[in-house]
C-alpha positions in Angstrom: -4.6 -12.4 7.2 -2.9 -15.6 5.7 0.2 -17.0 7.2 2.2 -16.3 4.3 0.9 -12.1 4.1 1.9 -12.1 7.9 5.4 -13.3 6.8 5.8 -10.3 4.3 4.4 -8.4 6.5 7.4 -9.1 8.8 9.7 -9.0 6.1 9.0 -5.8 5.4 9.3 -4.4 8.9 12.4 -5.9 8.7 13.7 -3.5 5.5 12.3 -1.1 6.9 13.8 -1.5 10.3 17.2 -1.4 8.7 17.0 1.6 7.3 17.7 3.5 10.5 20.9 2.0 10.6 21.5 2.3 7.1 20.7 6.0 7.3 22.7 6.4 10.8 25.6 5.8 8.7 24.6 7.9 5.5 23.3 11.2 7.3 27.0 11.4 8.7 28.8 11.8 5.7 25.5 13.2 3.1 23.3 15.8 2.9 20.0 14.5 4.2 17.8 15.6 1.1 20.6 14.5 -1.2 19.9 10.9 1.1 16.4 10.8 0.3 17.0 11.6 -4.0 19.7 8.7 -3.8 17.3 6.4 -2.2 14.7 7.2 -4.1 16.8 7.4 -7.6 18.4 4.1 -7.1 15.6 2.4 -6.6 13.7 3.5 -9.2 16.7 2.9 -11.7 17.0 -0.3 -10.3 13.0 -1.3 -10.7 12.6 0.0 -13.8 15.0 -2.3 -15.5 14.4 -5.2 -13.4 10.5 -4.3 -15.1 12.0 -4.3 -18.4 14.3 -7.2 -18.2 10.8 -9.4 -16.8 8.5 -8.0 -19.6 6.9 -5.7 -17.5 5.9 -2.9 -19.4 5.4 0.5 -17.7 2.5 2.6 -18.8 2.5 5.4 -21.7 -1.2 7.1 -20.4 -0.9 10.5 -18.7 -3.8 9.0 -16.1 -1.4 6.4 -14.7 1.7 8.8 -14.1 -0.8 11.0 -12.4 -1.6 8.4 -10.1 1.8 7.5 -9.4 3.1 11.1 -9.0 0.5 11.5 -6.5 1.3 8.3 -4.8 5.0 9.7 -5.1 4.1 12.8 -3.0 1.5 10.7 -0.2 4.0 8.2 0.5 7.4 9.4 -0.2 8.1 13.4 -0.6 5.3 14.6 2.2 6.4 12.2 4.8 10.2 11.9 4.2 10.0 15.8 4.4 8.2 16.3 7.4 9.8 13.7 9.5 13.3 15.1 8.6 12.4 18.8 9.1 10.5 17.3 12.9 13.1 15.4 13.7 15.4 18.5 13.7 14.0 19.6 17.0 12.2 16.4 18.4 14.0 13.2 19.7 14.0 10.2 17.2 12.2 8.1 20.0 8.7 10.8 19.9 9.3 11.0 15.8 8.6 7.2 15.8 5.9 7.0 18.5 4.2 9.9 16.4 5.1 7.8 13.2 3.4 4.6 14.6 0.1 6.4 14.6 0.2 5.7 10.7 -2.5 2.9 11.4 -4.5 4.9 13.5 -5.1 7.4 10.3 -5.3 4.6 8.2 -8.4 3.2 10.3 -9.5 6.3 10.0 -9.3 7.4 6.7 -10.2 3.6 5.5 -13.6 3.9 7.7 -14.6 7.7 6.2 -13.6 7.0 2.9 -14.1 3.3 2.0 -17.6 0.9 1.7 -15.3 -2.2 2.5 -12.7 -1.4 4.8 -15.2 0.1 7.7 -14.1 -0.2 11.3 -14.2 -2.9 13.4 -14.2 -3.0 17.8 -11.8 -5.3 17.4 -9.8 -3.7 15.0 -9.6 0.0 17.3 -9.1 -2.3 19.8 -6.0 -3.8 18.2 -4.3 -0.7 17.1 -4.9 0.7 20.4 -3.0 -2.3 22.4 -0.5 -2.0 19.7 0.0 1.7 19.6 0.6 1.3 23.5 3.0 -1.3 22.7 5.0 1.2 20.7 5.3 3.7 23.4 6.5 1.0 26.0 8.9 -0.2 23.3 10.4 3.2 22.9 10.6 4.3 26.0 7.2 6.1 27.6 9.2 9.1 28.8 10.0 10.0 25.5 6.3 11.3 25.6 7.5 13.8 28.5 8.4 16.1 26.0 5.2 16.2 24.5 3.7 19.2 23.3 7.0 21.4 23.8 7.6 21.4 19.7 4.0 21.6 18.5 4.9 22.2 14.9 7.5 19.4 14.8 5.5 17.2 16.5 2.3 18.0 13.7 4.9 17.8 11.5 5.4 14.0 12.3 1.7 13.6 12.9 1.2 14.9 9.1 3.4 12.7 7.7 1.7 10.0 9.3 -1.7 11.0 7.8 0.0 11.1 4.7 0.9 7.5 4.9 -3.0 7.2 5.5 -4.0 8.4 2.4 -1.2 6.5 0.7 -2.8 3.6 1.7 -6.2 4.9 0.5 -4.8 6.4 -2.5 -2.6 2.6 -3.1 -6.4 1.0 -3.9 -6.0 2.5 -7.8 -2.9 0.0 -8.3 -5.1 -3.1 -8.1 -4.2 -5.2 -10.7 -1.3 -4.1 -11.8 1.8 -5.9 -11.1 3.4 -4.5 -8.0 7.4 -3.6 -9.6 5.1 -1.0 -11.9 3.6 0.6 -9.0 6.5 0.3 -7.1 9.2 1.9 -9.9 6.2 4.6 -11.1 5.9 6.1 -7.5 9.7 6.2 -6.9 10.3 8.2 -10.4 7.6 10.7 -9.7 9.5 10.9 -6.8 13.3 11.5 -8.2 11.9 13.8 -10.9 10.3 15.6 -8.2 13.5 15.8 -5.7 15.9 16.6 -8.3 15.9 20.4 -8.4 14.8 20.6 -5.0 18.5 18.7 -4.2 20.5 21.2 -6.7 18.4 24.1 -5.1 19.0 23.2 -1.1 21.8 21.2 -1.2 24.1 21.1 -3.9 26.6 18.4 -4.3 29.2 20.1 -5.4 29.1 22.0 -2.0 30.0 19.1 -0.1 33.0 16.4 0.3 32.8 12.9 -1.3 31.2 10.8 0.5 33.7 7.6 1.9 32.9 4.0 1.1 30.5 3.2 4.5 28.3 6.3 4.0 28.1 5.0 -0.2 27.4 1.6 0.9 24.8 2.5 3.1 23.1 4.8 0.7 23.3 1.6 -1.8 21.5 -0.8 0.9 18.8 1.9 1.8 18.0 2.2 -2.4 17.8 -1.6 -3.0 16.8 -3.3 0.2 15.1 -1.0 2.0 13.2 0.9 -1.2 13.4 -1.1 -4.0 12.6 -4.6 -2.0 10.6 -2.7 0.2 8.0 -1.7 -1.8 7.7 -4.5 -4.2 6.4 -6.4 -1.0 4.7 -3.4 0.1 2.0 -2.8 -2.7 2.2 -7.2 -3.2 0.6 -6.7 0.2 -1.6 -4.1 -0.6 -3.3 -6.6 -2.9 -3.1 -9.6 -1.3 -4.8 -8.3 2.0 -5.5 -4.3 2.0 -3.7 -1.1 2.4 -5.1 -0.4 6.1 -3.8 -4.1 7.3 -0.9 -3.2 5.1 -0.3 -0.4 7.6 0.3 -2.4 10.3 3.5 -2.8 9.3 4.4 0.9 10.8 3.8 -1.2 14.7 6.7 -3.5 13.3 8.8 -1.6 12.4 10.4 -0.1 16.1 11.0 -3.1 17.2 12.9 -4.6 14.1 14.5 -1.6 14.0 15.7 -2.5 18.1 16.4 -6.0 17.7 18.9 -5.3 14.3 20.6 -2.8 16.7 21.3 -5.2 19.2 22.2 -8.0 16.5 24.4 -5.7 14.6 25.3 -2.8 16.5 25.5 -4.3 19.9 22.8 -1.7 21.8 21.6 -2.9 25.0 18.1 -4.8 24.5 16.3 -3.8 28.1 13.2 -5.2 29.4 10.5 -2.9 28.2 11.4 -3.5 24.8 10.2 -7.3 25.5 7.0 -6.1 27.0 6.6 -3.8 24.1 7.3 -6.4 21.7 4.6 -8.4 23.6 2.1 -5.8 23.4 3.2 -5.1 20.0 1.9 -9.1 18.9 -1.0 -8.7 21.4 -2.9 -6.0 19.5 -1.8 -7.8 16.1 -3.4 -11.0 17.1 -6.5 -9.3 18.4 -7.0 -7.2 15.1 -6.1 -10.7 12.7 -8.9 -12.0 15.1 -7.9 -15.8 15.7 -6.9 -15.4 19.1 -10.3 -14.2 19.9 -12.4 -16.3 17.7 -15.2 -18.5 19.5 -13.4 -21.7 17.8 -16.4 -24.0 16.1 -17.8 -26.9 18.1 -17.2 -30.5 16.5 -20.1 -32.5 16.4 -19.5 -36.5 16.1 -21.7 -38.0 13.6 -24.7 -39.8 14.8 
């Protein structure tokens, strides 16, 4: 990938690293569905006038909100559900070693499905090397626990596949500009969580919310959503949803390092080796690092 799809690319992990601390503070106070709606509602709100306000008109065509409902359900209801609802009886540290298998089904699914995106050795090599990364990062005896919560722990493995598909599913949206994709996806989204919110959890059953928890909610919607996934399907252009996917390796250890930058949790030495191994199995599936460099020949 170019330099400058590298840079989003770290950008990105970077919103979406944030989030857990955005959502440490939110879940305290909110209703975790009602968390999800808000993020997913802001955002939208927010896109769609941003598309209006640059002459970006969304479509009218029933094909198109298909394909954004769809997209809606791949890569926001299925997999915020299922983390949530696995992360009820699973530590967060196995939810996000499961989660960083999201590339692994993305290989996978790109490979089965796609003429153009077919896998490479040193592209399962890279994942792997990165995926290990991950599990140092966090902490391998989180994976003690393994296999003790079957369905939560399919439950985070399904979500990842989900995000698999997304990215299979993301290939329609070439061409358009990527705050349409980006604000259709997010209202199939709110239109679908809506009732599900009034159903499960109510507002009116709970207590307002104080200004932290709303300030949160506000960051997650426009940073981590709205921001987000402009760069996200930008990327998905620009380079491909399965290198796209690498962003879920990223993402642990932005989320780490903005905990010890703004929180002020302990940074230990196996999250630099992870961190390590993390950029080793990126550079080995960009493939410069690994490239027989070209010979110079001095003219004659």
């Amino acid at each position: 990938m170019p330099a400058a799809a590298w840079g989003m690319l770290l950008t990105l992990s970077l919103l979406w690293g944030g989030s857990f601390l955005f959502i440490r503070v939110a879940v305290a106070e909110i209703p975790t569905l009602t968390v999800v709606l808000a993020r997913v509602a802001i955002a939208a709100g927010v896109l769609l006038v941003v598309a209006r306000l640059t002459g970006v008109a969304m479509p009218r065509d029933r094909r198109a909100w298909r394909d954004y409902l769809v997209m809606g359900l791949l890569n926001n209801m299925i997999p915020f559900v299922l983390i949530v609802w696995g992360q009820r009886t699973i530590g967060a540290g196995l939810a996000s070693i499961l989660n960083a298998t999201t590339p692994i089904f993305g290989v996978l699914v790109a490979h089965l499905f796609t003429t153009d995106d077919k896998a490479t050795p040193l592209k399962v090599v890279g994942v792997a090397v990165a995926f290990v990364g991950v599990a140092v990062l966090i902490g391998v005896d989180t994976l003690t626990g393994l296999g003790d919560h079957l369905l939560a722990e399919l439950a985070c493995l399904g979500a990842a596949l989900s995000y698999g598909f997304s990215a299979l599913w993301s290939r329609r949206f070439r061409g358009r500009p990527p705050i349409m994709t980006a604000a259709g996806q997010l209202t199939c989204s709110t239109l679908v969580l809506a009732p599900l919110v009034l159903l499960i959890d109510p507002p009116w059953h709970y207590a307002a919310p104080g200004g932290p928890a709303i300030a949160a909610v506000a960051a997650l919607a426009l940073a981590s959503t709205a921001l987000a996934y402009i760069l996200f399907f930008r990327l998905t252009t620009a380079v491909g949803p399965t290198n796209t996917m690498l962003v879920t390796f990223l993402i642990p250890p932005s989320a780490i390092l903005l905990g010890w930058a703004v929180l002020g949790e302990r940074l230990a030495a196996q999250h630099l080796v992870g961190v390590v191994l993390i950029g080793l199995g990126l550079a080995v599936i960009d493939g410069r690092l690994v490239r027989r460099p070209e010979t110079s020949r001095s003219p004659t």
